[in-house]
C-alpha positions in Angstrom: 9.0 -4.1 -37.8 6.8 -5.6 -34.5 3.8 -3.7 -33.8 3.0 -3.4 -30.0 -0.5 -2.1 -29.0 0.1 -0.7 -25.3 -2.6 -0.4 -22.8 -2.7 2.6 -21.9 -4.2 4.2 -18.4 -3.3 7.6 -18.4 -0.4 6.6 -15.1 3.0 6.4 -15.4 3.8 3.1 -15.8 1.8 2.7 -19.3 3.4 5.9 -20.0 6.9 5.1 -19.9 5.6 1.6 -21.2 4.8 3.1 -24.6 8.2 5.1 -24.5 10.7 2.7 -23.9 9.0 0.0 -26.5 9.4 3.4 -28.9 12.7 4.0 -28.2 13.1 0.0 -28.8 12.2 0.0 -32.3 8.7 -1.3 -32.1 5.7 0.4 -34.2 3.9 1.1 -31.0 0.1 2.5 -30.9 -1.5 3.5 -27.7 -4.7 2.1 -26.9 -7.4 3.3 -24.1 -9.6 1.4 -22.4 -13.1 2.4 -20.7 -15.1 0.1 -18.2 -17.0 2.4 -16.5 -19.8 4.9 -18.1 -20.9 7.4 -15.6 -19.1 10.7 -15.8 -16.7 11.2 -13.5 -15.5 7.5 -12.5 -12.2 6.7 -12.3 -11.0 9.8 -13.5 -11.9 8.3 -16.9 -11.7 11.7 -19.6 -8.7 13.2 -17.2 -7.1 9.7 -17.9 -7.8 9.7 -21.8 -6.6 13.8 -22.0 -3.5 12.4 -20.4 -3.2 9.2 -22.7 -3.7 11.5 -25.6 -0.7 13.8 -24.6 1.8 11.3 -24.0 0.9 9.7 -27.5 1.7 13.1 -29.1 4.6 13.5 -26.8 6.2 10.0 -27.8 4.8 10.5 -31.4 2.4 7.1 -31.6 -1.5 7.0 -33.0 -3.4 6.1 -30.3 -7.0 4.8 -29.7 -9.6 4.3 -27.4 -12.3 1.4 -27.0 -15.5 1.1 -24.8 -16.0 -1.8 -22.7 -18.4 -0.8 -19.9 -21.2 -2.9 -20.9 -19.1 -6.0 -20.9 -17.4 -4.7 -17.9 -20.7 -4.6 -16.3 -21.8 -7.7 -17.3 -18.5 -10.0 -16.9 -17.3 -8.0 -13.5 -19.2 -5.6 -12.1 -22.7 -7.8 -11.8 -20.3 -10.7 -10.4 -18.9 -8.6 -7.8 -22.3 -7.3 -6.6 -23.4 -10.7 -6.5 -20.7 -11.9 -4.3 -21.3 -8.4 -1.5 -24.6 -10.0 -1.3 -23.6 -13.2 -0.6 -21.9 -11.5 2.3 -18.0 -12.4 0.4 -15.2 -10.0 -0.8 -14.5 -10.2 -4.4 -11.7 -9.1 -6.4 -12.7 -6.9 -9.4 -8.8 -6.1 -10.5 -8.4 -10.2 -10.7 -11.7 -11.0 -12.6 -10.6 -7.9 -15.0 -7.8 -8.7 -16.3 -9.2 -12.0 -16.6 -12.5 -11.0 -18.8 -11.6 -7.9 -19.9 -7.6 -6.5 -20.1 -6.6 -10.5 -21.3 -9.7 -12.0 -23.1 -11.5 -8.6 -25.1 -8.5 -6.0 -25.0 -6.4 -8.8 -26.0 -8.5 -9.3 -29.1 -8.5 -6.2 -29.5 -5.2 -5.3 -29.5 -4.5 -8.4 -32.0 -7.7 -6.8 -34.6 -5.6 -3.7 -34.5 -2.7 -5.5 -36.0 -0.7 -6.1 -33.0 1.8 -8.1 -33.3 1.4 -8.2 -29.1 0.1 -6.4 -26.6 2.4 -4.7 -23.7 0.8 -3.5 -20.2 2.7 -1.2 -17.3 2.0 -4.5 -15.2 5.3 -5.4 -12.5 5.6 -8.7 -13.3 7.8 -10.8 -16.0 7.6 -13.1 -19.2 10.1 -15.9 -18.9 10.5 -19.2 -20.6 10.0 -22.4 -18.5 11.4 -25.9 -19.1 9.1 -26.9 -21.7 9.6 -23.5 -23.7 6.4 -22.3 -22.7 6.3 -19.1 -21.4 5.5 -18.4 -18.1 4.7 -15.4 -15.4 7.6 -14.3 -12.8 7.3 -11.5 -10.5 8.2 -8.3 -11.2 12.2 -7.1 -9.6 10.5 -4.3 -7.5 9.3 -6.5 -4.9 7.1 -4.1 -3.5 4.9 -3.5 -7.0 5.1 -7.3 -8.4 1.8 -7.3 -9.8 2.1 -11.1 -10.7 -0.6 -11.7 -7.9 -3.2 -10.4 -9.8 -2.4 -11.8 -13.5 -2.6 -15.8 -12.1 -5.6 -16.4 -14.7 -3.2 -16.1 -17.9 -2.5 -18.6 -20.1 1.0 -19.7 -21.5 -0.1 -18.9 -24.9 -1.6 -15.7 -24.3 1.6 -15.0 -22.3 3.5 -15.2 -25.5 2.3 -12.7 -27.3 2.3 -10.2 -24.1 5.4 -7.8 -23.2 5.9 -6.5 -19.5 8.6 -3.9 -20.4 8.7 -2.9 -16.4 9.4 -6.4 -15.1 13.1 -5.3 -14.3 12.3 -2.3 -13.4 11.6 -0.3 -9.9 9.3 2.3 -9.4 12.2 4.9 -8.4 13.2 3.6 -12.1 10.3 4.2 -13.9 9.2 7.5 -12.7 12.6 9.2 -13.5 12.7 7.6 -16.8 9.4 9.4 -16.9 10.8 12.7 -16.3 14.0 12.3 -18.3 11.3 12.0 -21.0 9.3 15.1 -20.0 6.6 12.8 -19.8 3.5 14.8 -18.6 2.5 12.2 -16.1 6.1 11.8 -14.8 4.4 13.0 -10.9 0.8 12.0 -11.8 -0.1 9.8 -8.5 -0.5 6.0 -8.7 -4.6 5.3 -9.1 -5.6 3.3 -5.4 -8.9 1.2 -4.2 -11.4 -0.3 -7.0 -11.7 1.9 -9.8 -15.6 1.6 -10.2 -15.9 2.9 -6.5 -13.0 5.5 -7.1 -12.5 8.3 -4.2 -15.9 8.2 -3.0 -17.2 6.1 0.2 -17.1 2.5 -0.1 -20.4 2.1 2.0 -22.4 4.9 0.1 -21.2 3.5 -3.8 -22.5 0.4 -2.4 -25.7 1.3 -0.8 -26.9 2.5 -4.5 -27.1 -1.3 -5.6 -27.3 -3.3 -2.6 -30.1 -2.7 -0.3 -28.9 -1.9 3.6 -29.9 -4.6 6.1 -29.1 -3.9 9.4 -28.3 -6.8 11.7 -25.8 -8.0 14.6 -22.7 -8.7 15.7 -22.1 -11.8 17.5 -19.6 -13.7 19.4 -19.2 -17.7 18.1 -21.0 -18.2 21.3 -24.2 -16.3 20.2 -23.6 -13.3 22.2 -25.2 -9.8 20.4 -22.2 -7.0 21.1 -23.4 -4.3 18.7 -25.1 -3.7 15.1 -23.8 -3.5 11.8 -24.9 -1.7 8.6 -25.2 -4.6 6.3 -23.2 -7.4 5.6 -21.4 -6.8 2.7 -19.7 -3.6 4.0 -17.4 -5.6 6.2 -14.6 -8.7 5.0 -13.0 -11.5 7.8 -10.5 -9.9 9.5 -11.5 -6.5 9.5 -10.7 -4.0 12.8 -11.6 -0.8 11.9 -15.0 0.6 11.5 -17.1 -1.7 13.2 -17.9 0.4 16.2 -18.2 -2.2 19.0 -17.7 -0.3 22.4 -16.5 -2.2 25.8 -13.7 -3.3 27.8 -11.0 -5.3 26.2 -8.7 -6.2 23.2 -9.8 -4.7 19.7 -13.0 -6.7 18.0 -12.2 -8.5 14.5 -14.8 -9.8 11.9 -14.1 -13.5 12.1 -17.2 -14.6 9.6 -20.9 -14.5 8.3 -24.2 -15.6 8.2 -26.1 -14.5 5.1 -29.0 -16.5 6.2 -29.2 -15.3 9.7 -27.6 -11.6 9.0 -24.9 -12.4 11.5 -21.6 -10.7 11.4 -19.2 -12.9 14.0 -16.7 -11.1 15.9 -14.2 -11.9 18.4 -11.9 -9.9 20.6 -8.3 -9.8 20.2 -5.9 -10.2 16.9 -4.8 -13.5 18.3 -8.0 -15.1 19.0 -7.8 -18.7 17.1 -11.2 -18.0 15.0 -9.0 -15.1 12.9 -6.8 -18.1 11.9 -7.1 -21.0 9.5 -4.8 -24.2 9.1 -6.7 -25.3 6.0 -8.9 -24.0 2.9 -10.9 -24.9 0.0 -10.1 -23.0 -3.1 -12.5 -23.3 -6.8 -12.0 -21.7 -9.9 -8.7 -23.0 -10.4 -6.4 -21.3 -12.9 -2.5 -22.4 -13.8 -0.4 -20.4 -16.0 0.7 -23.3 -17.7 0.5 -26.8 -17.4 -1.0 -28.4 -14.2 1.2 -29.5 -11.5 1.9 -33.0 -9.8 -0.2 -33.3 -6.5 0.7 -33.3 -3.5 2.3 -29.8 -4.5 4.6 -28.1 -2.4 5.2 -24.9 -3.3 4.3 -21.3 -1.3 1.2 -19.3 -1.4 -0.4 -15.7 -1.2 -3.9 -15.6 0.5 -3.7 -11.3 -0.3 -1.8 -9.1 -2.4 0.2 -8.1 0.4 0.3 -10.5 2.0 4.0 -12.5 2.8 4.6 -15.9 0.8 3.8 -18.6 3.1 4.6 -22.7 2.9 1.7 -24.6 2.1 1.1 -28.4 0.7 -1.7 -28.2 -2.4 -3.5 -31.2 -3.1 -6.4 -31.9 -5.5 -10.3 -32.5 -4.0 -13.1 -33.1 -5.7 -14.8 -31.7 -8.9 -11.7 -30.3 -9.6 -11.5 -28.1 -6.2 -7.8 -27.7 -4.7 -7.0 -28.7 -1.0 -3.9 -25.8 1.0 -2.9 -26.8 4.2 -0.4 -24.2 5.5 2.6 -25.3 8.0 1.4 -21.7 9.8 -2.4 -21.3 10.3 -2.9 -17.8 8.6 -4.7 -15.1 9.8 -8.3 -13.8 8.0 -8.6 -16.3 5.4 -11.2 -14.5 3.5 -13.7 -16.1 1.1 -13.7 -14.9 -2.9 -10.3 -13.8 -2.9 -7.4 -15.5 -4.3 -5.0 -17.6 -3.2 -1.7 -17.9 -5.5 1.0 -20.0 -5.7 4.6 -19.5 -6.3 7.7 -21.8 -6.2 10.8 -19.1 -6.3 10.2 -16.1 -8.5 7.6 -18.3 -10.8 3.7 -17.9 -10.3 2.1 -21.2 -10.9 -1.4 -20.4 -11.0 -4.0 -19.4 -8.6 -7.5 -20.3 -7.3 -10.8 -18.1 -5.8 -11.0 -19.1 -1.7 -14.3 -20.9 -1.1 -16.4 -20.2 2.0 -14.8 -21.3 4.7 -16.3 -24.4 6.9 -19.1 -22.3 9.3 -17.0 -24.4 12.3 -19.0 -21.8 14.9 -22.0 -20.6 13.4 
């Protein structure tokens, strides 16, 4: 008999994960996962209470492992780092990357595990090679492949997505067919070391506020803002600018300067870029011929759009889109896709300061 270790949140999705690899056949054991010490964060003893009845409930041992120092050290420092720098990082993508698939992973594989299973939309299927690769989950609106770019074929194969073909709708009356106790437990939203509480406040506790201005590309001030790290390119809401006219968008920064550029109007041509720069680069399996066409995600939900991928230098990747996309924003990921299959992904570099 296969032994599954399932990550387990405390939400639905793991839930019904762990029930339906029981029901299976599997010798499944629940395992929880902490990032974050300070009491109260993410919900994190409410999660484990409900991790703990659903184990009993299924009728699987279950454990729990601490990772917030690492946590802190691999993701959290990084993403401070970046609001500094005036960028927007992504703390779900660097996770699973150093945490969920590098140290639960080992984990789950100490424990005995013949692999590990996650509540994560998205599918394992074999490629032409045999390898394994990463598809999109059926339920297009929780595909969660987006955010799982950084794994590896071989990790891949010893990793079960027992929700792939499965919709939400599906999984949450599966829950309560089960009597599952988290069958109407709400999905967890926003960065989990930030939680329900205001962005700007959490932030304010490790970043110190500098005030500066917003400015037009032509070097006109319009207002103030509250720091630089509180606002990302393309953002509308929040930056109390008053006057006449169309709606003000954050269009890009300048650490150096403590500039925050906006413009007026959500079709002004500085909210839109034909090309980018992307680092970091990360393919599922093996690395594609270049030129590559293919299409690409510049946001989770963002639409797949046509783009031509080429390599640069040091290893850097060149996307030109056929459509210039709107708030290309730096330190998030772009991701590539041809059909249903996720190629691989890369972090957007800063973009070229055309109007600073």
């Amino acid at each position: 008999m296969k032994t599954v270790i399932v990550g387990m949140s405390g939400g639905v999705d793991s839930s019904v994960t762990a029930y339906l690899l029981k029901k299976e056949g599997y010798r499944v054991i629940g395992l929880f996962m902490k990032n974050w010490e300070e009491e109260g964060e993410c919900q994190a003893a409410e999660d484990y209470a409900d991790v703990v009845q659903v184990c009993d409930q299924i009728g699987i041992p279950y454990y729990s492992v601490n990772f917030a120092k690492e946590y802190w050290e691999r993701v959290f420092s990084r993403c401070l780092r970046e609001y500094e720098l005036g960028y927007t990082p992504n703390p779900d993508i660097l996770c699973n990357r150093e945490i969920k698939f590098r140290l639960f992973f080992q984990k789950a594989l100490e424990l005995g595990g013949d692999y590990l299973a996650t509540g994560h939309y998205c599918r394992k299927v074999q490629v032409l090679d045999g390898a394994f690769g990463l598809a999109r989950g059926r339920d297009e609106n929780k595909d969660q492949s987006y955010f799982l770019y950084t794994m590896k074929a071989e990790i891949l194969e010893r990793v079960l997505f027992p929700l792939g073909e499965l919709k939400k709708s599906e999984v949450r009356s599966l829950a309560r067919e089960a009597g599952l106790v988290t069958a109407a437990k709400k999905d967890s939203t926003g960065i989990c070391f930030i939680g329900k509480r205001n962005f700007r406040t959490f932030l304010s506790r490790f970043i110190s506020k500098e005030e500066g201005f917003f400015k037009t590309p032509e070097g006109e001030v319009v207002g103030k803002h509250e720091g630089m790290a509180y606002y990302t390119i393309g953002q509308r809401r929040g930056l109390a600018i008053g006057g006449a006219g169309e709606a003000w968008y954050v269009v890009g920064k300048d650490p150096e300067q403590n500039v925050v550029y906006v413009v007026q109007g959500e079709d002004h041509p500085a909210l839109y870029q034909e090309k980018l720069t992307a680092t970091e680069v990360s393919w599922v399996g093996k690395p594609p011929k270049f030129p590559l066409s293919c299409t690409a995600k510049i946001r989770y939900r963002s639409p797949d759009v046509p783009c031509k991928v080429q390599e640069g230098s040091e290893g850097n990747l060149l996307v030109t889109f056929n459509i210039p996309q709107k708030a290309v924003t730096p330190c998030q990921s772009i991701v590539f896709y041809q059909g249903d299959l996720c190629l691989g992904g890369a972090q957007i570099a800063p973009l070229p300061a055309a109007f600073f």
